[in-house]
N, C-alpha and C positions, 0 to 999 in steps of 0.2 A: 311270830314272836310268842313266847309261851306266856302264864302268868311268873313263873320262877324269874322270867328276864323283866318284864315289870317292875314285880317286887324288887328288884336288885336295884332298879333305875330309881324306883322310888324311894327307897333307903337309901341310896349313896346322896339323895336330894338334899336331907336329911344333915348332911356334914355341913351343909352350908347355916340355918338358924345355930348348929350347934358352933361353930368357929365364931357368929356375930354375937352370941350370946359370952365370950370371953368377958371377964373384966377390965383384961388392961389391952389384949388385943385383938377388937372385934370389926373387920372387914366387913365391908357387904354383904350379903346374903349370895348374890350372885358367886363372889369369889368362891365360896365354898363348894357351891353346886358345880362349878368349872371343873375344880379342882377332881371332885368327886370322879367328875365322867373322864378325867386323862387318868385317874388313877385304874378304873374299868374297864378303860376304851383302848386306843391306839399305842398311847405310852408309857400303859400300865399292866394289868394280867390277860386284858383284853376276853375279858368275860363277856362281853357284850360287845355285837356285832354293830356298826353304827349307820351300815345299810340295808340294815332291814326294812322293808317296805313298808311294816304295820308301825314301828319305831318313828320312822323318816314322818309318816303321815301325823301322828299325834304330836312331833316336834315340831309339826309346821302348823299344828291348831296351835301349839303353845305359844309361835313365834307372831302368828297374825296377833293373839289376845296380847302379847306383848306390845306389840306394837299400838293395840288398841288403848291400853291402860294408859301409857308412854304419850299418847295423843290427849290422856283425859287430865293431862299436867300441865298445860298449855293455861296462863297465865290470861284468859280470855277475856274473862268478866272484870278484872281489875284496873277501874276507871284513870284511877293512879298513872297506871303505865302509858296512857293514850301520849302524853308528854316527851315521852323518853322513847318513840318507837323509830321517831328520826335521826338518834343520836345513835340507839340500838344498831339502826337498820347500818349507818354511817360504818360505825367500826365492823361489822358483818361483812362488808365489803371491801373494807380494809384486810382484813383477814384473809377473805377468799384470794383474792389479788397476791399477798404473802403465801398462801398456802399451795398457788398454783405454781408459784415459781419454785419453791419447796420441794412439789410435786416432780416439776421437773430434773431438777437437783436429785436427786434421791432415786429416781426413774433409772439418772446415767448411770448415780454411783453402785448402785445392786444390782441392773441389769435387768430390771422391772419396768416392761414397756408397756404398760398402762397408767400413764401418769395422771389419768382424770381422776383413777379410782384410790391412789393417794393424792390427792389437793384437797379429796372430800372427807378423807380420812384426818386430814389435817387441821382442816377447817370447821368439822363439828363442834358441835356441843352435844351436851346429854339436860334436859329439863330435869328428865327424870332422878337423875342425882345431884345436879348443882341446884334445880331450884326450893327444891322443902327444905336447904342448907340457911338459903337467902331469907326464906317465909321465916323458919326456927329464929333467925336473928332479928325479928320484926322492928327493921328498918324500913323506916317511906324517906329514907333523903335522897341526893340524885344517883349518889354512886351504887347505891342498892338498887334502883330502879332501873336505870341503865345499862347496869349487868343484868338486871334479869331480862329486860326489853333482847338486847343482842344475846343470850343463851337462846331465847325461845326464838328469834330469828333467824338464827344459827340451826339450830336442832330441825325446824321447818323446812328452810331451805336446803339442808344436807339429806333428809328425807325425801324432797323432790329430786332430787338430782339423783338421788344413787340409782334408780331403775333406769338412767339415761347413760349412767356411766359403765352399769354395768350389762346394757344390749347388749346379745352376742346376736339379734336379728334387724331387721328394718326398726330405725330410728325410729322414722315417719308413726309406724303402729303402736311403738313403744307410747309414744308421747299423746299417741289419739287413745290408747286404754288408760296411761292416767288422769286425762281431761276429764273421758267418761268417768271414771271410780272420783274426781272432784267435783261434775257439778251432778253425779246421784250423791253424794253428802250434800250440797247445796240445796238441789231438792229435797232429801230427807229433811234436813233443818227445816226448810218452809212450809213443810205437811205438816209437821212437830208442830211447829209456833200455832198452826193454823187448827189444829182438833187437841190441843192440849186442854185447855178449858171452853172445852163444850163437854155440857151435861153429861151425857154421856160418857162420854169418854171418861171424865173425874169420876164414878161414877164405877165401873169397871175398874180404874184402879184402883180404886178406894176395895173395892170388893178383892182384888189380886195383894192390895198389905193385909185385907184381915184373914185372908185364906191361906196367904203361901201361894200364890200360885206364878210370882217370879214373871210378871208381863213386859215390867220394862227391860230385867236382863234378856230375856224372851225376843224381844223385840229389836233388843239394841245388836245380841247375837244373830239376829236373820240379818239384818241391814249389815252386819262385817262381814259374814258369808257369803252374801247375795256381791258386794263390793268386791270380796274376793275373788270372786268366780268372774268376773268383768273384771278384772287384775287380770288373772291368768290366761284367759281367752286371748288377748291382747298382748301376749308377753312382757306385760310388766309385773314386776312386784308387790305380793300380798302384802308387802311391808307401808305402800303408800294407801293398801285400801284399809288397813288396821287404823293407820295415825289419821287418815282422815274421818273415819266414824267416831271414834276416840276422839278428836278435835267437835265434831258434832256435840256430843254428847258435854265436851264441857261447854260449851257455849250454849246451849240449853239449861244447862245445870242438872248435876246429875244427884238423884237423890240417895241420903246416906247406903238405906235398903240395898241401893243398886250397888253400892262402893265395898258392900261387904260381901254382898254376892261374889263380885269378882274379884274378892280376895280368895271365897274360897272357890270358885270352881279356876281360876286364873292361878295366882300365888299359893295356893294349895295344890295344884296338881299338874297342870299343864307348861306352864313358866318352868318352874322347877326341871321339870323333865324338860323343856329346850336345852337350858342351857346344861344339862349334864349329859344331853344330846350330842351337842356343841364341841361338850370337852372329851369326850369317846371321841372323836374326828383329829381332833390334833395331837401332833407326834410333836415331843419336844425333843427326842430324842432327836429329827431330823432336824432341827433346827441347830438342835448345838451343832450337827456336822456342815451345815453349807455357814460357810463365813458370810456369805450375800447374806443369808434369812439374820445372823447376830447382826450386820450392820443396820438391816432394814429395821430392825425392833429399836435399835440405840436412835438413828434418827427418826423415826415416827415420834418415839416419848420425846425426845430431845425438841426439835423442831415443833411439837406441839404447843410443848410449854413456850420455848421462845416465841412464836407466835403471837399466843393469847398474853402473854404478859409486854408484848410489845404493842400488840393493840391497846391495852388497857394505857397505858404510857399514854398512846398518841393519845386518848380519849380523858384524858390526867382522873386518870381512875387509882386504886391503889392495884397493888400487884397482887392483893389477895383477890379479886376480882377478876386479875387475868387468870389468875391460877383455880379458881371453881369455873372458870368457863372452860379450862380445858379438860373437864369430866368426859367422859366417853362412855356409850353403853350399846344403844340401840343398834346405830349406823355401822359402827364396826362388827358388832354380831352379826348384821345381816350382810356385810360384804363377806364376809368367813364364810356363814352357811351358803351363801346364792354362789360366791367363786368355788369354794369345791365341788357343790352340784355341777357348778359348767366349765370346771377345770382350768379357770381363770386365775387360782391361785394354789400352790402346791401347798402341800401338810406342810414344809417349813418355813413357807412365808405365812401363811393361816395361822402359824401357834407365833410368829414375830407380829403380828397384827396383836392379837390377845396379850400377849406379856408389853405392848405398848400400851393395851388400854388398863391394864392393872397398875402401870407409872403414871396413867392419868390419871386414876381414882387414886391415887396416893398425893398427888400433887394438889388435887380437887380437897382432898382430906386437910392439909398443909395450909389451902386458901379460906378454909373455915376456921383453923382454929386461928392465923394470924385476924381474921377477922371478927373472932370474941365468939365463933360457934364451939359448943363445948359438949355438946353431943357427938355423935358420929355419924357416917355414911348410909342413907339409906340410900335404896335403886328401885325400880320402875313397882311398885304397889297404887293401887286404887286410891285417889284422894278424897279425903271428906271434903265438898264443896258445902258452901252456905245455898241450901235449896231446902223445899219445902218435903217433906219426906210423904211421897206419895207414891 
């Protein structure tokens, strides 16, 4: 890949700040950056090639640190929620249990004979865009707690599962390399806990804020590497070794220093470039031709929202509640990217997966403002946690 093909990927990144920066219509940040790469890529002048090897490799640092950031959203420390995680956990399975039947449903109707890997599609949530919606409306009563307990249940569980659903080798090793990449977070956490305040240690980092010398991003980047690299040995997905150091990391508490770090080496460069990675791969053009790919997109949105506003129901939640649980971001990018690496899904089911999860971020949109939120949508950025800036 040259620098001229660079430059192009990272200016078309570019469309996305400027589309959210609208006054009266501003999308996500992602949207724009999607948009960017089909405008580049496959169903647009196709200036840029989307299997490029040196490309493919920097979309998938972007996509682990997404996944990273995406884990650092995870609602951990909030003593609040310990209450509501049985209520959470209740409609989460309520859900899955709709969404597998869903799953099957929709498997006959399109002709789509992998029904695990829509139930999981179904069944998601996104932390990263419903929850800084719920935080913005700083509500502590139950039905804000509740929905945020089953978003981050939701979003965990749909994280575990997708490297199972979407094996194309022995289950058995799938499930024995995400164990490994779960209890090395486990063990990272308890090194953490255990040399964070010794002398030394404070001491050295105290010396890496007054110098610049970046040890916790330093640190936190070998641990999602190291995770990854035990991801991929094992044929699972970087996707589960990003959210689980990410998941570390908020449960430690992450300091602000660190939050902006990974805005800008993450949300400055590498994010940006997945997803307009992402959107160079999908052809909408094939989509409008197979009538299977328009059905599969109309029931993905359709079925998702019914879903979640029908759990919210059972769980006498309001419906704006079902409808920011049905946000979508993470899980469906990485079924897109991991199925057409392994030819799991075609460019016109891949770009009906994505125009489903744009009906969820518009639904998601819809469950904030009936809910008194009167900002807009953000998507997976680095959160400032209350920690000691160290």
């Amino acid at each position: 890949m040259s620098f001229a093909t660079l430059a192009l990927v990272v200016a078309a990144g570019l469309l996305g700040p400027v589309l959210a920066s609208l006054p009266r219509f501003g999308p996500p940040v992602i949207v724009g950056q999607i948009a960017a790469g089909v405008l580049i890529g496959a169903s647009g002048f196709r200036w840029v090639d989307p299997t490029d090897p040196f490309l493919t490799g920097l979309a998938t640092i972007g996509f682990a640190l997404l996944m990273f950031i995406v884990g650092t959203h995870l609602p951990v420390r909030d003593v609040q929620l310990r209450a509501a995680l049985a209520k959470g956990a209740l409609l989460t399975a309520l859900v899955v249990l709709l969404a597998i039947a869903g799953g099957l449903v929709v498997s006959h109707l399109v002709a789509f004979h992998r029904p695990a890997i829509l139930a999981v599609l179904l069944a998601t949530s996104s932390g990263a865009v419903a929850l800084p919606v719920l935080q913005e409306l700083g509500r502590s009563d139950r039905p804000a707690l509740v929905a945020t307990a089953w978003i981050a249940i939701a979003d965990v569980g749909t994280v575990v599962a997708l490297p199972v659903v979407l094996a194309t080798g022995a289950i058995g090793r799938v499930l024995l390399g995400g164990a490994l990449v779960i209890l090395s977070g486990v063990a990272l956490h308890t090194v953490a806990r255990l040399l964070r305040h010794r002398r030394v240690v404070a001491r050295v980092r105290g010396l890496s804020r007054d110098r610049g010398w970046g040890l916790d991003l330093r640190i936190s980047l070998l641990a999602l590497f190291t995770c990854a690299w035990i991801a991929t040995r094992f044929g699972t997905s970087i996707l589960i070794a990003g959210f689980t150091v990410g998941a570390v990391v908020a449960l430690l508490g992450e300091p602000r220093r660190v939050a902006q770090q990974l805005v800008g080496i993450g949300e400055g460069f590498l994010v940006p470039l997945f997803f307009v990675h992402l959107g160079t791969q999908l052809d909408f053009a094939a989509l409008i031709r197979s009538s299977d790919a328009v059905r599969l997109a109309a029931l993905l949105a359709s079925l998702a929202i019914v879903i979640h506003v029908a759990a919210a129901a059972a769980g006498r939640l309001p419906v704006s509640m079902g409808l920011l649980a049905t946000a979508q971001l993470g899980v469906p990018s990485a079924i897109v990217t991991l199925g057409l690496a392994s030819h799991q899904l075609t460019a016109a089911q891949a770009s009906a997966v994505m125009a489903a999860v744009l009906v969820s971020l518009a639904a998601c949109a819809a469950g904030g403002v009936m809910a008194g939120h009167s900002g807009r949508l953000t998507d997976a950025s680095a959160p400032t946690l209350d920690a000691p800036a160290a």
